[in-house]
C-alpha positions in Angstrom: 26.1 86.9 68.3 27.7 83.5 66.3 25.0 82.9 63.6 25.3 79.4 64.9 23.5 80.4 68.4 20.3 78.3 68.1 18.7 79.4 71.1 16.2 82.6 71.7 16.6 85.4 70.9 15.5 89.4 71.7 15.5 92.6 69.4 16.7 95.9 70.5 17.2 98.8 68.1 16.9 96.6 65.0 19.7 94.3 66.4 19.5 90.4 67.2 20.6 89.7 70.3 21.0 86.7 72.7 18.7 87.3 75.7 20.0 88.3 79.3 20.5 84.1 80.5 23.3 83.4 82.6 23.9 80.5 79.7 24.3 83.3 76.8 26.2 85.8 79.0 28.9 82.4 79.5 28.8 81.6 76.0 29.6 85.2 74.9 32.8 85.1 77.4 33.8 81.4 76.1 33.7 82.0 72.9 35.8 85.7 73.4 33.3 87.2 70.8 33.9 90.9 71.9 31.2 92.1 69.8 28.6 89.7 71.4 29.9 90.9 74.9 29.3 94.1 74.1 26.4 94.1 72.5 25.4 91.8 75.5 26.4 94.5 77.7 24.6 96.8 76.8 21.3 95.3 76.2 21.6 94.7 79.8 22.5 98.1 80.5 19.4 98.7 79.1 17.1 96.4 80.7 18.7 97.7 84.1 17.8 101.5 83.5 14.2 100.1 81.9 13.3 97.5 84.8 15.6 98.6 87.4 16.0 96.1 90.4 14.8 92.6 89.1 16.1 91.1 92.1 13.8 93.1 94.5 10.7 92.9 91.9 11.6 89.1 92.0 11.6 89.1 95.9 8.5 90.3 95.9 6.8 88.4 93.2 7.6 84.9 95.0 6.1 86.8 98.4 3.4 86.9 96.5 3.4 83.4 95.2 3.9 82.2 98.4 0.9 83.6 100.0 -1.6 82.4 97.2 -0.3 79.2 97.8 -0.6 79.2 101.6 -4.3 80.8 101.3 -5.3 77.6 98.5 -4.0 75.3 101.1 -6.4 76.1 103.6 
């Protein structure tokens, strides 16, 4: 990661890294900083086999959202 990055950050094996933001992951690729990319790639390698499908977990979560909302309406 540049060690002018100013924005937050996340620790994985005793390494600084750039957290998992579609803003990081585009800065990484700008920049053409291979060992950020990499080290970007696989912290979210990791957080994929760790959390698995955010997507669907997300999915559900707004369900969920959305239904406390509806039942506080009423």
């Amino acid at each position: 990661m540049s060690d002018d990055y100013a924005g937050p950050v996340a620790y994985h094996g005793g390494q600084r890294f750039q957290p998992l933001y579609a803003a990081g992951v585009h800065h990484a690729r700008q920049y053409g900083n291979l060992e950020e990319m990499k080290a970007l790639a696989e912290l979210a390698e990791w957080y994929l086999a760790a959390e698995g499908d955010i997507a669907a977990e997300l999915a559900l979560l707004k369900a969920e959202i959305a239904k406390l909302e509806a039942g506080s309406e009423g």
